[in-house]
C-alpha positions as CSV (number, residue, x, y, z in Angstrom):
1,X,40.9,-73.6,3.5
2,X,43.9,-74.3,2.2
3,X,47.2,-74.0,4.9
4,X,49.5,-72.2,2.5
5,X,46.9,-69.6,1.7
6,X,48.0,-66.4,4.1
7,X,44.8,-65.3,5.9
8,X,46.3,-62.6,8.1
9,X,48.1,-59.1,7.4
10,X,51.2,-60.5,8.5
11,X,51.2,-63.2,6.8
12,X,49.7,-61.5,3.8
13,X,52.8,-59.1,4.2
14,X,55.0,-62.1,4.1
15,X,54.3,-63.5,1.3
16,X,54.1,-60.1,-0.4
17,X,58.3,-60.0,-0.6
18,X,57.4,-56.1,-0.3
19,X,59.4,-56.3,2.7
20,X,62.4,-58.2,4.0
21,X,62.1,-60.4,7.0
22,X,64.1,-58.0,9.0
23,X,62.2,-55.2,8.3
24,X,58.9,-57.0,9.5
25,X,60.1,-58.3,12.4
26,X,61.6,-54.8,13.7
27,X,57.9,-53.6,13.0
28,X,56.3,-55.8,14.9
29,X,58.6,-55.7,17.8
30,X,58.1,-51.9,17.5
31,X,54.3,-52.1,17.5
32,X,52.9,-55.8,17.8
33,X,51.5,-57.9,15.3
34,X,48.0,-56.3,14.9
35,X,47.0,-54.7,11.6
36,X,45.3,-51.6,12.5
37,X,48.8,-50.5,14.4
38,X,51.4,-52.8,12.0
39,X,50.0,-51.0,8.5
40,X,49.6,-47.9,10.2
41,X,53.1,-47.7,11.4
42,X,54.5,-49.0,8.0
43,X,52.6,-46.5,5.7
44,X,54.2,-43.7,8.3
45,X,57.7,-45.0,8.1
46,X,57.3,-45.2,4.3
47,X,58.1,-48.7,4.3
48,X,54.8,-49.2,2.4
49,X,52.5,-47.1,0.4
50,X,48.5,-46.4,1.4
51,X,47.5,-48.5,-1.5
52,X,49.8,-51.1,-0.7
53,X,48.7,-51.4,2.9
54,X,45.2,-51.1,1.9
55,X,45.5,-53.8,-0.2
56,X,47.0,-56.3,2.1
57,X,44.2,-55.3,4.4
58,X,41.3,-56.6,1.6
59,X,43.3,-59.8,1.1
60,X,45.5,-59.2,-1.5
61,X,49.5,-61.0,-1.0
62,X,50.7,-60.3,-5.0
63,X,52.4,-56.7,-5.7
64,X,55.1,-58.3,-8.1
65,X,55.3,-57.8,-12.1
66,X,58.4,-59.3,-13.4
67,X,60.9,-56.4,-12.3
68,X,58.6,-54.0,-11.3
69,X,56.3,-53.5,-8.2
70,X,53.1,-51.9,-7.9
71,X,53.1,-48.9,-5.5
72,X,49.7,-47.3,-6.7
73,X,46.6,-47.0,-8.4
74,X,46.3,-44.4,-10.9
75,X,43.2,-45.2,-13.2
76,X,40.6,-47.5,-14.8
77,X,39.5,-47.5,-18.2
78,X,36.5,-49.4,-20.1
79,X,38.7,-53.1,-19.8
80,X,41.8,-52.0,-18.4
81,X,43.3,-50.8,-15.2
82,X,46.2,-48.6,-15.0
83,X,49.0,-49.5,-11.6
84,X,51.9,-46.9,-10.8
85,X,55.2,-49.5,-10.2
86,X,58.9,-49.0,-9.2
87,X,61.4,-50.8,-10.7
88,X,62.7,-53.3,-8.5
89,X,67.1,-53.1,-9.4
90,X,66.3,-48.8,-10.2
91,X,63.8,-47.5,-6.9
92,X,63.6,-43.9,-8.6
93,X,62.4,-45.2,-12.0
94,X,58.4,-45.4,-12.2
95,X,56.1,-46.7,-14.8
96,X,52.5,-47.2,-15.6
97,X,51.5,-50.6,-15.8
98,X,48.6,-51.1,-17.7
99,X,46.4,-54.3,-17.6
100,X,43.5,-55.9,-18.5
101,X,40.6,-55.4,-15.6
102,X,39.7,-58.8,-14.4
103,X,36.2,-58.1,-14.2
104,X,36.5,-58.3,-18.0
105,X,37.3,-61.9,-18.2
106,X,34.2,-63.4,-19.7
107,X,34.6,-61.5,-22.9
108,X,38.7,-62.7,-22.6
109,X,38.8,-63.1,-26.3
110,X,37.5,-59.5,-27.7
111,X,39.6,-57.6,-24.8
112,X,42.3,-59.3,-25.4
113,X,42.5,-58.5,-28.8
114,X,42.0,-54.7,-28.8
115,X,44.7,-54.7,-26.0
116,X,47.3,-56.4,-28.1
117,X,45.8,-53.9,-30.9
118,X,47.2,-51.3,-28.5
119,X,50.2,-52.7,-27.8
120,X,51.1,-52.6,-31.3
121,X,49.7,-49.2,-32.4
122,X,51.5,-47.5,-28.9
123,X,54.7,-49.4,-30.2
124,X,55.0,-47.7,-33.5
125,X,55.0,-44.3,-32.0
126,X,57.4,-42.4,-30.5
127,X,57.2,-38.5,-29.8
128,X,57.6,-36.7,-26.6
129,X,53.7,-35.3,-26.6
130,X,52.4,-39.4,-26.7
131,X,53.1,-41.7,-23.5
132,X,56.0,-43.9,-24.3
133,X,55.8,-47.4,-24.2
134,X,58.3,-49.3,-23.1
135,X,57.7,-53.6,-22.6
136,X,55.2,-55.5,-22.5
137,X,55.4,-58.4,-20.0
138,X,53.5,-61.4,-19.7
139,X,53.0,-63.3,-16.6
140,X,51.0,-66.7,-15.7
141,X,48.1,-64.8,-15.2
142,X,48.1,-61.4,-16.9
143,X,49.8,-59.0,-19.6
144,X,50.9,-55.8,-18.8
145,X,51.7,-52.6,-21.1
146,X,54.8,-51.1,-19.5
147,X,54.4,-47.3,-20.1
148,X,55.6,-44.6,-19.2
149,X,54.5,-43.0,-15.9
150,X,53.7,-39.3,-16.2
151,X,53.7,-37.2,-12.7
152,X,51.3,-34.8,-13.0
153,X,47.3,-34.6,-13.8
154,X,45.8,-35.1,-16.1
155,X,43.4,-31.6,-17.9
156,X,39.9,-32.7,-16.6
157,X,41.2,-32.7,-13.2
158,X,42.9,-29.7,-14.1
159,X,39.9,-28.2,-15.0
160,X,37.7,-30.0,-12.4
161,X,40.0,-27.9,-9.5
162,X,40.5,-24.6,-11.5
163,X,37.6,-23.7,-13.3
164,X,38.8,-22.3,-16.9
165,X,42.6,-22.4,-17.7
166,X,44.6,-19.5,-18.8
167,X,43.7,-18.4,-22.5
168,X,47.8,-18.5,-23.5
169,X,47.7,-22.4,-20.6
170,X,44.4,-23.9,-22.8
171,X,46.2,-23.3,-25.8
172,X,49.4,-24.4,-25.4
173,X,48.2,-27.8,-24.5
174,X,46.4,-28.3,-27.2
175,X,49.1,-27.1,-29.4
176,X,51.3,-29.6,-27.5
177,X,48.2,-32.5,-28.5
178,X,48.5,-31.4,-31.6
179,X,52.2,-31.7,-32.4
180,X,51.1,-35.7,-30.4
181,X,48.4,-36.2,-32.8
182,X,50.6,-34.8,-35.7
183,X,52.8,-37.7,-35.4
184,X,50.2,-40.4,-34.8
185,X,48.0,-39.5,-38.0
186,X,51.6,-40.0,-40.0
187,X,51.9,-43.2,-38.8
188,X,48.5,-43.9,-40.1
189,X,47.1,-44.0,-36.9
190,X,43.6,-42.3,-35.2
191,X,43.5,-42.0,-31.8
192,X,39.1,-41.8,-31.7
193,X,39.7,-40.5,-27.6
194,X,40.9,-37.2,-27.4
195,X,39.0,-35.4,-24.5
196,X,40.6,-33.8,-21.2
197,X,40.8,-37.0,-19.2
198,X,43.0,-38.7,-21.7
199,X,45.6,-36.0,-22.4
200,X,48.4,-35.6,-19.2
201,X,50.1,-33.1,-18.0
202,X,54.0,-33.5,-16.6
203,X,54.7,-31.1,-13.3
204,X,56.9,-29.0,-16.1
205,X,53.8,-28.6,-18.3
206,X,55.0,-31.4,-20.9
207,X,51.6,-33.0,-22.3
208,X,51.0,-36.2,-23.4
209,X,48.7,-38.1,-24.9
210,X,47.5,-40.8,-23.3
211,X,45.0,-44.0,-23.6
212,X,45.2,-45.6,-27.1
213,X,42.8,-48.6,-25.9
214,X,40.1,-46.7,-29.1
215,X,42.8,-46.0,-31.5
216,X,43.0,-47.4,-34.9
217,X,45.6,-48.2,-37.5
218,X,43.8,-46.9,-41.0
219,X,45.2,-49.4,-42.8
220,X,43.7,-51.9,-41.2
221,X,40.5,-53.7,-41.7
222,X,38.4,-52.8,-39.5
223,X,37.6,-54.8,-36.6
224,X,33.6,-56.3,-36.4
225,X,33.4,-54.0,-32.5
226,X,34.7,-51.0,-33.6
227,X,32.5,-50.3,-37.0
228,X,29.2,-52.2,-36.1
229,X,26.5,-49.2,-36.4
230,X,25.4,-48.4,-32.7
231,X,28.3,-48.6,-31.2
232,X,29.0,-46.0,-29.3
233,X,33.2,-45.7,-29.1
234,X,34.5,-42.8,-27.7
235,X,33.0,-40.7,-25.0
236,X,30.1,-38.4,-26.4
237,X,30.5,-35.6,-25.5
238,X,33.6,-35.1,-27.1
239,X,33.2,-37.2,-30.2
240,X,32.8,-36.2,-33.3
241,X,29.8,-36.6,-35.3
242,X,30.5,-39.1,-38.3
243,X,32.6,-41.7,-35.0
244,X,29.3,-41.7,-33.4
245,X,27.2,-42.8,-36.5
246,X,30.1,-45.2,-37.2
247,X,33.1,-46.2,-36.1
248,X,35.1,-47.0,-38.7
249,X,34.2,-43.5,-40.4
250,X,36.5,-42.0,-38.0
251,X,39.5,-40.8,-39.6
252,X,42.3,-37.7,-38.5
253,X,39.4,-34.6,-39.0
254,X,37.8,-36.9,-36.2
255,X,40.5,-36.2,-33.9
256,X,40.5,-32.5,-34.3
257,X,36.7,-32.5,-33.9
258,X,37.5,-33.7,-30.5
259,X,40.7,-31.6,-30.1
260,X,38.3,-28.5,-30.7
261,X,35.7,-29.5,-27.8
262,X,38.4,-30.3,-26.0
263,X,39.9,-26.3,-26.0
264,X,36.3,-25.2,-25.8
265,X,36.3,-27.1,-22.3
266,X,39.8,-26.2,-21.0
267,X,38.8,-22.2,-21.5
268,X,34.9,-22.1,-19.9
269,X,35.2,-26.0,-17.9
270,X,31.9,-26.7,-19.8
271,X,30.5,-29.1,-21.7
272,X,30.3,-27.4,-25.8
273,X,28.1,-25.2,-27.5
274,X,28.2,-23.9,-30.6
275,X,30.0,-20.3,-30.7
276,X,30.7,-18.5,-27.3
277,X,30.5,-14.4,-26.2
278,X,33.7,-15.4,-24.3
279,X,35.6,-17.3,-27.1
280,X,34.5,-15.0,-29.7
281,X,36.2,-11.6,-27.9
282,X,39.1,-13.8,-26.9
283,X,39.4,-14.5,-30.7
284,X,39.1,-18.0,-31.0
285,X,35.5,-18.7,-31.6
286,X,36.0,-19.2,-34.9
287,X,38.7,-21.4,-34.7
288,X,36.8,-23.5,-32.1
289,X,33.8,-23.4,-34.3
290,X,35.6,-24.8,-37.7
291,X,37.6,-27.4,-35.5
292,X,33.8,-28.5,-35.0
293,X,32.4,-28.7,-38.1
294,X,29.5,-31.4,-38.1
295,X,31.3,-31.7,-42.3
296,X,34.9,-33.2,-41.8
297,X,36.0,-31.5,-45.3
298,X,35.5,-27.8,-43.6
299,X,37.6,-29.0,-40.8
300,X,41.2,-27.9,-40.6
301,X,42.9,-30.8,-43.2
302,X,45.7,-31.7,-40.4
303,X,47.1,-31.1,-37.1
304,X,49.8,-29.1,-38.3
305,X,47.3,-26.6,-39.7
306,X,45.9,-27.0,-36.2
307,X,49.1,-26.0,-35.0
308,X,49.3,-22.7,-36.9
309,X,46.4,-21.6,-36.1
310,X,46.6,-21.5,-32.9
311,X,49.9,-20.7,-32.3
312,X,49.6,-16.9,-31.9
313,X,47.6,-17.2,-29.2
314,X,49.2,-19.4,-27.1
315,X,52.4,-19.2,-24.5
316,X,55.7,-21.0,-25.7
317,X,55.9,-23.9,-23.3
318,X,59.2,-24.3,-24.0
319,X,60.2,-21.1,-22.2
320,X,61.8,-22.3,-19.0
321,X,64.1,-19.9,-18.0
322,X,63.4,-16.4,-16.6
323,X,65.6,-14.5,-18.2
324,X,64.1,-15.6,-21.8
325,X,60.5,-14.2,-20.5
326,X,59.9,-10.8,-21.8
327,X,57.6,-8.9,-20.7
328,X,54.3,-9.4,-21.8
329,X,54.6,-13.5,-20.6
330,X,55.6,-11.9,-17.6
331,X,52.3,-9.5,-17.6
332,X,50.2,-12.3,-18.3
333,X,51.7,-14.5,-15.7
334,X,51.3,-11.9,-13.1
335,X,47.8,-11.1,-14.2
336,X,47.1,-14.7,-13.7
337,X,48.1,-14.9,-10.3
338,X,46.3,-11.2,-9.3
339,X,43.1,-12.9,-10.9
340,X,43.0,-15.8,-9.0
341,X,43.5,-18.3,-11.6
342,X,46.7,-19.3,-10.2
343,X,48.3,-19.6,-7.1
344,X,51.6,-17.7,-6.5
345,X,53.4,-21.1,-5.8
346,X,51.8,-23.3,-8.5
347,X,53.1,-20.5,-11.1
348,X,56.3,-21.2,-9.7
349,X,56.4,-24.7,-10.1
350,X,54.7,-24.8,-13.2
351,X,57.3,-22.5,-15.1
352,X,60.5,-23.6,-12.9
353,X,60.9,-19.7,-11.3
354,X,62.3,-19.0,-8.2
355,X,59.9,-17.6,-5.4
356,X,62.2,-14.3,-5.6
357,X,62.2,-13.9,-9.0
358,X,58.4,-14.0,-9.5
359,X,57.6,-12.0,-6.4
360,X,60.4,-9.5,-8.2
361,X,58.3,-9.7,-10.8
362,X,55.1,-9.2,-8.9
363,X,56.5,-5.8,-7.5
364,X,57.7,-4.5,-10.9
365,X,54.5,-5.1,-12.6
366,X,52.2,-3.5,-9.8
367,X,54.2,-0.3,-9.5
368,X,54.7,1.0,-12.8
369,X,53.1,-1.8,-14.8
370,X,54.2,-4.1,-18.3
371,X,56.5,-1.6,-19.5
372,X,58.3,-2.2,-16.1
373,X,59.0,-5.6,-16.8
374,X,60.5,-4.6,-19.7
375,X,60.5,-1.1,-21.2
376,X,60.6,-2.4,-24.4
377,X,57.4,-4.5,-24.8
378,X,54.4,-2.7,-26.3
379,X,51.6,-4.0,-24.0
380,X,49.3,-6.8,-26.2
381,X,45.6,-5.6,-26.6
382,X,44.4,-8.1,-23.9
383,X,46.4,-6.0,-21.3
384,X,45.4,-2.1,-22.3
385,X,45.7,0.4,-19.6
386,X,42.4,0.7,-18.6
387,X,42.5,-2.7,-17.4
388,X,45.7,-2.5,-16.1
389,X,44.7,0.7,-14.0
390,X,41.7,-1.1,-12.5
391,X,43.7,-4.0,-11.5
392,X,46.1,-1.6,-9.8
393,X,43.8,-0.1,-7.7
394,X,42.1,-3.1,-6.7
395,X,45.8,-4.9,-5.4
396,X,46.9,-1.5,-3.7
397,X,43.2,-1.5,-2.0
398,X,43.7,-5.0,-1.2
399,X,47.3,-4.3,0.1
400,X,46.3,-1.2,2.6
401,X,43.7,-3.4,4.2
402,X,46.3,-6.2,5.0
């Protein structure tokens, strides 16, 4: 083996420039020159990350893109994988580097072309409910998407930890996908991959849509993968019924097929069937139901219809402040929490409230109910006294025990 090749952590970590010279050699005078203790002790003093450190334990010594440097691993798709990376000149500006998985290398030619088909269809759109791209940046060895890095989850982990979302949470994402898909489907483009795992979530509820590695301009000819019969683009369970016969029949109604399945999963975390007991009495079924329509022409004709229809029953995520609640968000809120379906921290964070002003609210609503929140609101038909008394007596019960 070749001399120059580093075959040890530390020299692994050398060549890596992930750390200066100084910074390694106070390490190792801290803790020696062995790897279990050396990574161990760098990963604690946050001078690198787990990934990072696991890394340079398999063999890896490359962590540099241009200006950036990778920091994490966030995801993989069908040919690409997805790195989280820190500017190198700006430490608290992080993107998504996405590249092209080198397992995929002996079909070069075909991946390469429907990533540069992505690179130009992310490129022509530009809306805050669709990840932003920002470069692309070609090295010797690879090209990267530079995108931009949303921290949060993304819904099927949502889901996947929670069980079903909030009636007013499930819809006001897929509004938010919507007004995303809204603008892609005027810029002539399909995205043919809307499902949970695709759409992301910001810590301050912003969605995004995410992964256009399927999505295709509809002015284009269609590409010899993506409309040869049997070929299965998409992922199933999600896709709509004319995509799965062929792919180049998918057009916008395909996308709100999926958007559809998608809210039916978000409100029961299962996979969907026709109709629902639970969607129907929430009031949706039938919007679920036409969004799914094996006949595109019954469908909703665009996302902005979409958008209107389910508007009434979904939250305004663009409420931030607590003093523009009234009270039947906060009722529903508080409900949420009492029920379990959110934690009294993560509704918080999620809506940027003080601890203080939510447990306020907490108090108000359990001793005298909505109209204590605010005597003006008329309480919604989701929240009639019946229920309301019930709930009452369960959290005083609850409350004389502790």
């Amino acid at each position: 083996m070749s001399a120059d090749v580093p075959t040890t952590f530390l020299e692994r970590l050398r060549a890596s420039r992930l750390l200066t010279a100084e910074q390694i050699e106070q390490a190792c005078a801290g803790v020696g020159e062995e790897e279990p203790y050396l990574s161990r002790y760098l990963v604690q003093q946050k001078l690198l990350t787990r990934f990072q450190a696991y890394q340079l334990r398999l063999g890896a010594a490359r962590f540099h893109a241009d200006k950036y440097v990778i920091v994490d691993y966030l995801g993989r798709g069908a040919n690409s994988v997805v790195y989280k990376a820190r500017h190198i000149y700006l430490p608290n500006r992080f993107v998504a580097l996405k590249t092209l998985d080198i397992r995929d290398l002996h079909r070069s030619g075909e991946v390469l072309t429907r990533f540069r088909r992505e690179i130009e269809i992310v490129g022509r759109l530009d809306h805050p409910n669709i990840v932003r791209a920002y470069d692309v940046l070609v090295t010797r060895s690879r090209v990267f998407l530079v995108l931009e890095y949303v921290d949060g989850w993304d819904l099927a982990k949502l889901v996947s930890r929670l069980g079903p979302l909030p009636v007013e949470d499930a819809v006001g994402y897929v509004i938010q996908a919507a007004r995303g898909l809204s603008c892609a489907h005027q810029a002539g483009v399909v995205h043919r991959d809307i499902k949970p795992a695709n759409l992301l979530v910001s810590r301050d509820g912003a969605l995004k849509l995410g992964d256009l590695g399927l999505a295709r301009i509809l002015s284009a000819t269609p590409h010899p993968e993506y409309s040869a019969k049997g070929v299965c683009l998409g992922t199933p369970e999600f896709m709509a019924p004319e995509q799965a016969e062929d792919g180049a029949n998918a057009d916008f109604r395909s996308d709100l097929y999926s958007l559809g399945t998608t809210l039916y999963h978000l409100l029961t975390a299962e996979l969907p069937v026709r109709g629902s007991s639970y969607l129907d009495r929430l009031g949706l079924a039938a919007i679920v139901d036409r969004l799914r329509e094996r006949d595109p022409s019954v469908r909703p004709s665009s996302a902005e219809e979409v958008i209107a229809l389910l508007e009434p029953f979904g939250r305004d995520t663009r409420v931030q402040q607590a003093g523009a609640w009234d009270g039947r968000h906060k009722a529903a809120l508080v409900l949420d929490v009492l029920q379990g379906r959110l934690t009294f921290s993560r509704a918080c964070e999620r809506f940027g409230l003080s601890p203080e002003e939510f447990a306020r609210w907490r108090r108000d609503f359990l001793e005298g109910g909505i109209r204590a929140l605010d005597p003006l609101t008329t309480p919604p038909h989701h929240l009639r006294e019946g229920r309301l008394n019930g709930l009452y007596a369960r959290a005083r019960a609850a409350k004389s025990k502790n």
